[in-house]
Residue frames as a rotation matrix with the C-alpha (Angstrom) as fourth column:
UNK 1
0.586 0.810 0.000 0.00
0.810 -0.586 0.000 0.00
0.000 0.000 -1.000 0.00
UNK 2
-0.887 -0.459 -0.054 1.34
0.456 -0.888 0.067 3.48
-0.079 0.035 0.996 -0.79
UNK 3
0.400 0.692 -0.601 0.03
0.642 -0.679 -0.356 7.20
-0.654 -0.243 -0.716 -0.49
UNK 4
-0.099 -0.186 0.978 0.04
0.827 -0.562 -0.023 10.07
0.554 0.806 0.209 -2.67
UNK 5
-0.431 -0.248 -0.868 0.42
0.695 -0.705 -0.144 13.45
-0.576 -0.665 0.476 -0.93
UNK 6
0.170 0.301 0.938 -1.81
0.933 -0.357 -0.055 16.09
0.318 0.884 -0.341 -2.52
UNK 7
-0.843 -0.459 -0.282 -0.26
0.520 -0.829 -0.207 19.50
-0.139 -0.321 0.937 -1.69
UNK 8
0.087 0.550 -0.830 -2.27
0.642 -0.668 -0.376 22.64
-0.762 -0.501 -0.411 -0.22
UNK 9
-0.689 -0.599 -0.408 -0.83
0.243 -0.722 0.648 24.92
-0.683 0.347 0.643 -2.94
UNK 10
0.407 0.772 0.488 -3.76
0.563 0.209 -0.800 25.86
-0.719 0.600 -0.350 -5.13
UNK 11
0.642 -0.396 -0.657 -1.64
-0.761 -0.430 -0.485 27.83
-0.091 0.811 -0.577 -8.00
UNK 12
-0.145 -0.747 -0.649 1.12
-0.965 0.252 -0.074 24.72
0.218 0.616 -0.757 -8.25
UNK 13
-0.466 -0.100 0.879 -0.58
-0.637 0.727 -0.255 21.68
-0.613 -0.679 -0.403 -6.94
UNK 14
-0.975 -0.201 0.093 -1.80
-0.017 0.488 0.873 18.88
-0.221 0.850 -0.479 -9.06
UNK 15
-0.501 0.843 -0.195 -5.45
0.548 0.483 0.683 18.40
0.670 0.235 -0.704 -8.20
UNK 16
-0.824 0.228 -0.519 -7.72
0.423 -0.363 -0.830 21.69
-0.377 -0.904 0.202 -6.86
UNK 17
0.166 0.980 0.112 -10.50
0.915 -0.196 0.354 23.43
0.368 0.044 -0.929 -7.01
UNK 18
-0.696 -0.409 -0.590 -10.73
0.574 -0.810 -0.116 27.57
-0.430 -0.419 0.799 -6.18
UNK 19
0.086 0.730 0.678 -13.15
0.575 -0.592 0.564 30.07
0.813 0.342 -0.471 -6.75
UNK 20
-0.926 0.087 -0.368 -14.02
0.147 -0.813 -0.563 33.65
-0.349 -0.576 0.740 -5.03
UNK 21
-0.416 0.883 0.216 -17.79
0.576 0.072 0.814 34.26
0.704 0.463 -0.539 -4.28
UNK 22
0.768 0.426 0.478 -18.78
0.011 -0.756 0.655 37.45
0.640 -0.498 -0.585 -1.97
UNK 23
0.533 -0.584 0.612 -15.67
-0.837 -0.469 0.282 38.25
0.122 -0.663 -0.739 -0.79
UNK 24
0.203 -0.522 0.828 -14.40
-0.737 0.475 0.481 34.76
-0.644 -0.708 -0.289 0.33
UNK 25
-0.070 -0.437 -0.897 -12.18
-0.904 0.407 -0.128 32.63
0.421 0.802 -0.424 -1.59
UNK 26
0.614 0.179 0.769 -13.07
-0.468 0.867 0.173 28.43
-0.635 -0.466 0.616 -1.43
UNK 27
-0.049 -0.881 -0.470 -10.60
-0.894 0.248 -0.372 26.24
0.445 0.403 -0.800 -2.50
UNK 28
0.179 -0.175 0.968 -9.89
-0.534 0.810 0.245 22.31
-0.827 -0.560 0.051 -2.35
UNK 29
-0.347 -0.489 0.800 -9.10
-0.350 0.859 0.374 18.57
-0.870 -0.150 -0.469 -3.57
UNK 30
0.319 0.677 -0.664 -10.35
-0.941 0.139 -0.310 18.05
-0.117 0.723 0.681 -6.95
UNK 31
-0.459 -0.720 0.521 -9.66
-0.697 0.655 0.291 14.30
-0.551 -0.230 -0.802 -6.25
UNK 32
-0.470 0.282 0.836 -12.09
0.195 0.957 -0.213 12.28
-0.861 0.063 -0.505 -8.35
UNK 33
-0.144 0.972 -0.187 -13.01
-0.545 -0.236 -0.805 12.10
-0.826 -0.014 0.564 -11.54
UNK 34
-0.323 0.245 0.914 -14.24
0.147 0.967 -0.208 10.09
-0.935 0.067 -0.348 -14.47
UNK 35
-0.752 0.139 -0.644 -14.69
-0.619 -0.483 0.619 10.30
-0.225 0.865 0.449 -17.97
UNK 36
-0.494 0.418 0.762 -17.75
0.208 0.908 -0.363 8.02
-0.844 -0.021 -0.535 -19.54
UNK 37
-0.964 0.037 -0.262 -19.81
-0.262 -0.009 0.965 7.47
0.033 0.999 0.019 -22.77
UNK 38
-0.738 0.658 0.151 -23.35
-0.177 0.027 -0.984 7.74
-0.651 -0.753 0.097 -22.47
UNK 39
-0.389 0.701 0.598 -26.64
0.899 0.146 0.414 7.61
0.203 0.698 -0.687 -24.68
UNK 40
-0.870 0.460 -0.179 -28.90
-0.478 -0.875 0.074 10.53
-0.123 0.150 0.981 -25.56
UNK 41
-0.678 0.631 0.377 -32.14
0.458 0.764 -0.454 8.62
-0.575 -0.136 -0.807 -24.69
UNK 42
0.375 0.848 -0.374 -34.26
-0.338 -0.250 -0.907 11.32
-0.863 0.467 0.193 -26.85
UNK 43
0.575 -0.429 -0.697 -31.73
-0.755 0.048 -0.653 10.43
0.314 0.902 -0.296 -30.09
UNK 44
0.874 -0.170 0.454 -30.78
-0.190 0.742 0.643 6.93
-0.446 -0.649 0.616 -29.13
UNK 45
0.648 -0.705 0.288 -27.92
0.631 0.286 -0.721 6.90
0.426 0.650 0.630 -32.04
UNK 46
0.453 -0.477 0.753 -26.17
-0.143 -0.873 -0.467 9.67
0.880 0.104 -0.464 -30.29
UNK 47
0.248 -0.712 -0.657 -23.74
0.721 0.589 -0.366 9.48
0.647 -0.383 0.659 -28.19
UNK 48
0.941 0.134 0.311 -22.87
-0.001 -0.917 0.398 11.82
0.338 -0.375 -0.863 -24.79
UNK 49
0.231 -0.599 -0.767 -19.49
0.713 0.640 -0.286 12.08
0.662 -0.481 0.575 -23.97
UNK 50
0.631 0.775 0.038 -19.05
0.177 -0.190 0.966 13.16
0.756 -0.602 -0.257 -20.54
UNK 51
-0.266 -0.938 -0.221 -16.51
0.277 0.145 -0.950 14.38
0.923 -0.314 0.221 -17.60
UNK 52
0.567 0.613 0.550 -17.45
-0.064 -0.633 0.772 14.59
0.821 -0.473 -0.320 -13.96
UNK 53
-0.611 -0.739 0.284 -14.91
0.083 -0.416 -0.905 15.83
0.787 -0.530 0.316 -11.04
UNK 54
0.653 0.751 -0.100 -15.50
0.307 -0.142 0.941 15.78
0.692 -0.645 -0.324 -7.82
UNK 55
-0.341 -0.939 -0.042 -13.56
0.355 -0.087 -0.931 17.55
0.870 -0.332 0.363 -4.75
UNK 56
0.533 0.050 -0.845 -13.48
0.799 0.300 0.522 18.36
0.279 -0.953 0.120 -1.12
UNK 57
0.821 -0.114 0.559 -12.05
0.009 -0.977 -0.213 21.12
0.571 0.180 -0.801 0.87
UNK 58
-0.064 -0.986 -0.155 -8.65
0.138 0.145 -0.980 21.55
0.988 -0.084 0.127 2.17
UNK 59
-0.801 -0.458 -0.386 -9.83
0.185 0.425 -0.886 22.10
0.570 -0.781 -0.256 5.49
UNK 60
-0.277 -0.285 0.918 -11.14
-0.921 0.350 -0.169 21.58
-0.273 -0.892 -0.360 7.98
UNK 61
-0.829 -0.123 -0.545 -11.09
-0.379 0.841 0.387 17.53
0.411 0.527 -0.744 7.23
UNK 62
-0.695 0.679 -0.237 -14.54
0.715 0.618 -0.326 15.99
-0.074 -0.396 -0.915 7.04
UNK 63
-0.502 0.682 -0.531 -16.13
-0.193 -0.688 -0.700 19.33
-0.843 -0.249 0.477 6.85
UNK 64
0.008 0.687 0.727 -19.73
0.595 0.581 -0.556 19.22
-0.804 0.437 -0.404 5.13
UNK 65
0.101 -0.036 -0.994 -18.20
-0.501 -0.865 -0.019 21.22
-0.860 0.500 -0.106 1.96
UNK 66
0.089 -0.328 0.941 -18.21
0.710 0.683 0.171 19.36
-0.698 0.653 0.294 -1.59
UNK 67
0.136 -0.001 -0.991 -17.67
-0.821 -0.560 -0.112 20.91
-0.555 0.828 -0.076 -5.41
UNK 68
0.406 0.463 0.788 -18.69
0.545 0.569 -0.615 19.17
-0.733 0.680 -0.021 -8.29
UNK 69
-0.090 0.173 -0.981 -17.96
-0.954 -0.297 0.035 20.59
-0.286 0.939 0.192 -12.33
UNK 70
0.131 0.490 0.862 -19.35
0.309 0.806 -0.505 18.57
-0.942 0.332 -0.046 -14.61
UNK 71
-0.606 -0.295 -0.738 -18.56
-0.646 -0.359 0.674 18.72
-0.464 0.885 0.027 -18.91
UNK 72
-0.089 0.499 0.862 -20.50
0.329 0.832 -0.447 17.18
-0.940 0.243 -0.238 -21.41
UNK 73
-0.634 -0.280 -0.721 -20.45
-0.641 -0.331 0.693 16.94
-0.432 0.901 0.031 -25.72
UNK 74
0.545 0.833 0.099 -22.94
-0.422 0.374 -0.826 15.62
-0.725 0.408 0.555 -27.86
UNK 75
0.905 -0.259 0.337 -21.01
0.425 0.582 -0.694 12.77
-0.016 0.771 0.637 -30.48
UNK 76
0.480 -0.825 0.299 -17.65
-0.512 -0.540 -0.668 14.87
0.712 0.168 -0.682 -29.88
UNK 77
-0.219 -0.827 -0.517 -14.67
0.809 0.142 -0.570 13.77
0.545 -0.543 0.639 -27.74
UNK 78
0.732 0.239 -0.639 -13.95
0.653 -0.514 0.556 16.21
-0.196 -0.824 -0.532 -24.84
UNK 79
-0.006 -0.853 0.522 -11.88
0.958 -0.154 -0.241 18.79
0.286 0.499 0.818 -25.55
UNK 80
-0.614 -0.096 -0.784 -10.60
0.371 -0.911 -0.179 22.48
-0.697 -0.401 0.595 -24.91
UNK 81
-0.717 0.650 0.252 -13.11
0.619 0.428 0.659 24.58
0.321 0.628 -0.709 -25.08
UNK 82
-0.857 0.343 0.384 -16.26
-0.480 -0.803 -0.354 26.64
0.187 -0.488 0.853 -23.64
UNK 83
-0.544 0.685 -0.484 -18.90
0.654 0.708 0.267 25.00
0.526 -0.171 -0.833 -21.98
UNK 84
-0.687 0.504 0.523 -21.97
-0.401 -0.864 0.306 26.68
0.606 0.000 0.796 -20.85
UNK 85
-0.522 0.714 0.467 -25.11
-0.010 0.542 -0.840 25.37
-0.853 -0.443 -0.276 -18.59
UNK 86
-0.253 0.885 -0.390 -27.75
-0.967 -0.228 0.109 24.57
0.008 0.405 0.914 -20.47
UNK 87
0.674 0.609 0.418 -29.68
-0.539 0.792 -0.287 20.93
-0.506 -0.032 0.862 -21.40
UNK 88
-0.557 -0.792 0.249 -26.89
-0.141 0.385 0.912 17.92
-0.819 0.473 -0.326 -22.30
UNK 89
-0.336 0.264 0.904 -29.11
0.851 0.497 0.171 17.23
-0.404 0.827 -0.392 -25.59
UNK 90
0.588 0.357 -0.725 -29.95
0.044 -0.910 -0.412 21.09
-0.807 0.210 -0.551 -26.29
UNK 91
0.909 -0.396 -0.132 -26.12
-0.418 -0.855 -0.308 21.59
0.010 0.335 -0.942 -27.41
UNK 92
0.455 -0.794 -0.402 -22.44
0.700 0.599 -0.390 20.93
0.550 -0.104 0.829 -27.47
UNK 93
-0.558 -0.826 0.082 -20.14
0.388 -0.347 -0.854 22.13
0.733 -0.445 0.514 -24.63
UNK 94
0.642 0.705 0.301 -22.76
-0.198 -0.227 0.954 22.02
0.741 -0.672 -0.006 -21.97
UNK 95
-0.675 -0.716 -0.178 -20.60
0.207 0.047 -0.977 22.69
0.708 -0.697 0.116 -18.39
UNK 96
0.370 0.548 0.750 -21.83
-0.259 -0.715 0.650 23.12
0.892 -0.434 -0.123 -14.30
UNK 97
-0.654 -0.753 -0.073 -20.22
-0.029 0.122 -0.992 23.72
0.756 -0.647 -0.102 -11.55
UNK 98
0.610 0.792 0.016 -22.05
0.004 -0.023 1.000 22.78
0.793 -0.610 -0.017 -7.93
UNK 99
-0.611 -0.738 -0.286 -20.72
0.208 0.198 -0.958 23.77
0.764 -0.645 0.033 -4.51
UNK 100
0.756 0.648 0.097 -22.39
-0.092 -0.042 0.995 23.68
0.648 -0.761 0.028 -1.11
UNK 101
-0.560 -0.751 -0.350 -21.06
0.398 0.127 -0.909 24.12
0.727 -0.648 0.228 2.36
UNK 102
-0.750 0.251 -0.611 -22.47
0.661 0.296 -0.690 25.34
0.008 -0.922 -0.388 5.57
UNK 103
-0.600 0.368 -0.711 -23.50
-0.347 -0.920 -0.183 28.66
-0.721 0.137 0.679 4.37
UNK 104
0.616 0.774 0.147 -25.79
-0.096 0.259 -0.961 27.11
-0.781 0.578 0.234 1.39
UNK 105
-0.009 -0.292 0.956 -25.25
0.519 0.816 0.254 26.10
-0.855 0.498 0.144 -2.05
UNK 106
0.205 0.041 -0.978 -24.51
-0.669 -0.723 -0.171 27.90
-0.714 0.690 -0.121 -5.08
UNK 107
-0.211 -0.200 0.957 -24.92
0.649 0.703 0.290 26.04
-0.731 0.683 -0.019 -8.54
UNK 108
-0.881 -0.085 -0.465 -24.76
-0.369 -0.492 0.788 27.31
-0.296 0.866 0.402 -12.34
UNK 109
-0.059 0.997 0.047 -28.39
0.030 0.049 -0.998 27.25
-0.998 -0.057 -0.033 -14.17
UNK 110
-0.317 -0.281 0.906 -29.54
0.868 0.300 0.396 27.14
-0.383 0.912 0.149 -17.51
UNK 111
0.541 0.749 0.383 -31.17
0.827 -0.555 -0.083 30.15
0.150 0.362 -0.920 -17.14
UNK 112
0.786 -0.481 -0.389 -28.12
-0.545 -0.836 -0.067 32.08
-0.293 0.265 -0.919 -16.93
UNK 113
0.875 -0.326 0.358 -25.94
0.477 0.711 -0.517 30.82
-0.087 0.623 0.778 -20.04
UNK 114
0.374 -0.852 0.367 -23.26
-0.309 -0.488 -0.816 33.70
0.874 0.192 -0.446 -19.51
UNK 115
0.734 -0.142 0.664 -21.77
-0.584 0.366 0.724 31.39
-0.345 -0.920 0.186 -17.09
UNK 116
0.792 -0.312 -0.524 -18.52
-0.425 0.334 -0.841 29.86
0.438 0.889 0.132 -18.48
UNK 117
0.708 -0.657 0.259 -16.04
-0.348 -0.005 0.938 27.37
-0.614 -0.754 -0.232 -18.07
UNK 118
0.693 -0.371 -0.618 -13.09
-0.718 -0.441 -0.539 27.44
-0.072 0.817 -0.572 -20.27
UNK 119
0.906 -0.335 0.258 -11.25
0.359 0.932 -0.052 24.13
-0.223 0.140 0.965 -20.75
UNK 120
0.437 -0.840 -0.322 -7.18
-0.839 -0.510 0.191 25.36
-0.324 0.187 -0.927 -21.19
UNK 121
-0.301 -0.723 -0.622 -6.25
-0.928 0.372 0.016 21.69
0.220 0.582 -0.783 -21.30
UNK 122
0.564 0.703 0.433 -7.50
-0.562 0.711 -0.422 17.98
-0.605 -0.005 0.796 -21.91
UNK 123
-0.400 -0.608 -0.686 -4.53
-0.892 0.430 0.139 16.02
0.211 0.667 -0.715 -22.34
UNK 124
0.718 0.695 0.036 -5.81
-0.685 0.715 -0.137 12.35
-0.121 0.074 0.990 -23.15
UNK 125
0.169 -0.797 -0.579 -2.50
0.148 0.602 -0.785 10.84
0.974 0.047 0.220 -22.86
UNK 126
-0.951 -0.291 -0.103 -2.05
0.138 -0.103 -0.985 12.08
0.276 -0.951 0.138 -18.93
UNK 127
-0.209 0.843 -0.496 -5.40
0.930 0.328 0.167 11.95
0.303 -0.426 -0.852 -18.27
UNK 128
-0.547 -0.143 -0.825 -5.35
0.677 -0.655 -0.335 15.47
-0.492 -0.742 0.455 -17.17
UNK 129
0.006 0.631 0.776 -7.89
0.885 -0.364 0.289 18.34
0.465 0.685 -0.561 -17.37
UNK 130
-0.369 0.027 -0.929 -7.76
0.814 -0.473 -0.337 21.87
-0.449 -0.880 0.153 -16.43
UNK 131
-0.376 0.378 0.846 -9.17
0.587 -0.609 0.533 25.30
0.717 0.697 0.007 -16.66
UNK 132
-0.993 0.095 0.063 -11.13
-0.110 -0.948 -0.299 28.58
0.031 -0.304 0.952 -15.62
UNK 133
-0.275 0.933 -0.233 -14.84
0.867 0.346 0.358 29.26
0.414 -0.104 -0.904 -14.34
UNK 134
-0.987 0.130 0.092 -16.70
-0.133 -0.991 -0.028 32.69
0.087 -0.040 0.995 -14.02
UNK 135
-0.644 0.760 0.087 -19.78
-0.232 -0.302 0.925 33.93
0.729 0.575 0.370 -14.03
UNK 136
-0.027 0.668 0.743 -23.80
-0.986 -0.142 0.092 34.20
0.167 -0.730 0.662 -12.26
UNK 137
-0.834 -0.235 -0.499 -24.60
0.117 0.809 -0.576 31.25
0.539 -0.539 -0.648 -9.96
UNK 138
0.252 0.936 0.245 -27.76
-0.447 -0.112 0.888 30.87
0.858 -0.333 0.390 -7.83
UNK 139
-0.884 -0.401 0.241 -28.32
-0.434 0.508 -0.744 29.69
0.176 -0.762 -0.623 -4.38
UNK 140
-0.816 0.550 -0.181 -31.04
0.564 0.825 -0.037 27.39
0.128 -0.132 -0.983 -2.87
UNK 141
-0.358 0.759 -0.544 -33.11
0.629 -0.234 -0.741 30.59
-0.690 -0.607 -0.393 -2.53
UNK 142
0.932 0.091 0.351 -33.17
0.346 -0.521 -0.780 32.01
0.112 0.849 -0.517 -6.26
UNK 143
0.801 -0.182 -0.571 -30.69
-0.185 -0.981 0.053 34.57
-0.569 0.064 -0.820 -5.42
UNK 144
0.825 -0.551 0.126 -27.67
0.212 0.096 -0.972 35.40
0.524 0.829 0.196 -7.71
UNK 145
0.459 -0.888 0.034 -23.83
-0.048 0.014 0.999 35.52
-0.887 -0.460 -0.037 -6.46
UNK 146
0.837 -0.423 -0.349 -21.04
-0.438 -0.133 -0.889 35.66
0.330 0.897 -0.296 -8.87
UNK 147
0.773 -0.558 0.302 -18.25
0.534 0.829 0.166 33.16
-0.342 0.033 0.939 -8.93
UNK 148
0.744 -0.610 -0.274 -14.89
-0.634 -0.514 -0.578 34.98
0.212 0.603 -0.769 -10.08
UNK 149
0.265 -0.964 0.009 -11.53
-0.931 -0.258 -0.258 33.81
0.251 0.060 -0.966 -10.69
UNK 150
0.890 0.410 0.198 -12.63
-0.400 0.912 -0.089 29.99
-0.217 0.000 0.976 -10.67
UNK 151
-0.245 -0.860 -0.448 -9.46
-0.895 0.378 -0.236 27.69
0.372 0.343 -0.863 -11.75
UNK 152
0.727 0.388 0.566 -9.56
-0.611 0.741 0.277 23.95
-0.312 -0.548 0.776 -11.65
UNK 153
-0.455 -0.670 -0.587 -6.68
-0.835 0.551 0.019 21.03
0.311 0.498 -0.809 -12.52
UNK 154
0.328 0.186 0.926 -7.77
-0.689 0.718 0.099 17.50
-0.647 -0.670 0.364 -11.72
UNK 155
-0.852 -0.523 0.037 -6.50
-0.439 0.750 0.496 13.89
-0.287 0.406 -0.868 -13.06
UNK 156
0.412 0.910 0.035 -9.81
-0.825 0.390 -0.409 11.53
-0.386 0.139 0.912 -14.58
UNK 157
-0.728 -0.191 0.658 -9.93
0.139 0.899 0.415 7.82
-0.671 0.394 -0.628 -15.09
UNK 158
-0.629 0.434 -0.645 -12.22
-0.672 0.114 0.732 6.10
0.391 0.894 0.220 -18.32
């Protein structure tokens, strides 16, 4: 049995997660995620392909804080890019980011599409995906919040 060590550093570490939303900057473990090939059950010939990330915050361990981004492409490979919210069979480059923690939950909608996350890299030989995230966000009570200065890096199995 061996460990990996995932470093605190969110500008040079391998696998994080970071955003600034009213004032306070969150930030963690983008430790899990997974690439997969779905169906498009309204167009059964079509094909979704799909990346979801999951991650955790750097501290306090165990706290009840998670963050999600999710990618998805109609019949395309994943790739750099711009991904937007919106319906995975609407479009191509559909993206959303979910985070929650004690204070409530803030998640990307389809009903605001100027919400973007910018793919920088999607190497498919290292497995490795990173990139930027901006833009409005909702919380569990309607209200808007703005996300700034997002950044994500994370490894993904098949």
């Amino acid at each position: 049995m061996f460990f990996i060590t995932a470093g605190v550093d969110t500008s040079s570490g391998n696998l994080y997660w970071k955003f600034t939303a009213n004032g306070i900057e969150c930030k963690g473990i983008l430790d899990s995620a997974i690439v997969s090939i779905g169906h498009n059950y309204l167009y059964p010939a079509n094909k979704i392909y799909e990346l979801r990330a999951y991650g955790k915050p750097y501290t306090p361990e165990g706290a009840p804080i998670s963050f999600q981004i999710n990618l998805a492409r109609n019949n395309h490979f994943l790739t750099v890019g711009t991904y937007t919210p919106g319906f995975q069979d609407s479009r191509d480059f559909v993206g959303d980011v979910e985070h929650s923690d004690t204070t409530g939950n803030l998640s990307t909608s389809s009903n605001m599409p100027s919400f973007t996350i910018i793919v920088t890299s999607f190497d498919t030989i290292a497995r490795r995906v990173e990139g930027t995230f901006s833009g409005p966000v909702i919380d569990e009570y309607g209200q808007t919040h703005t996300m700034k200065d997002g950044a994500f890096q994370t490894y993904y199995k098949k």
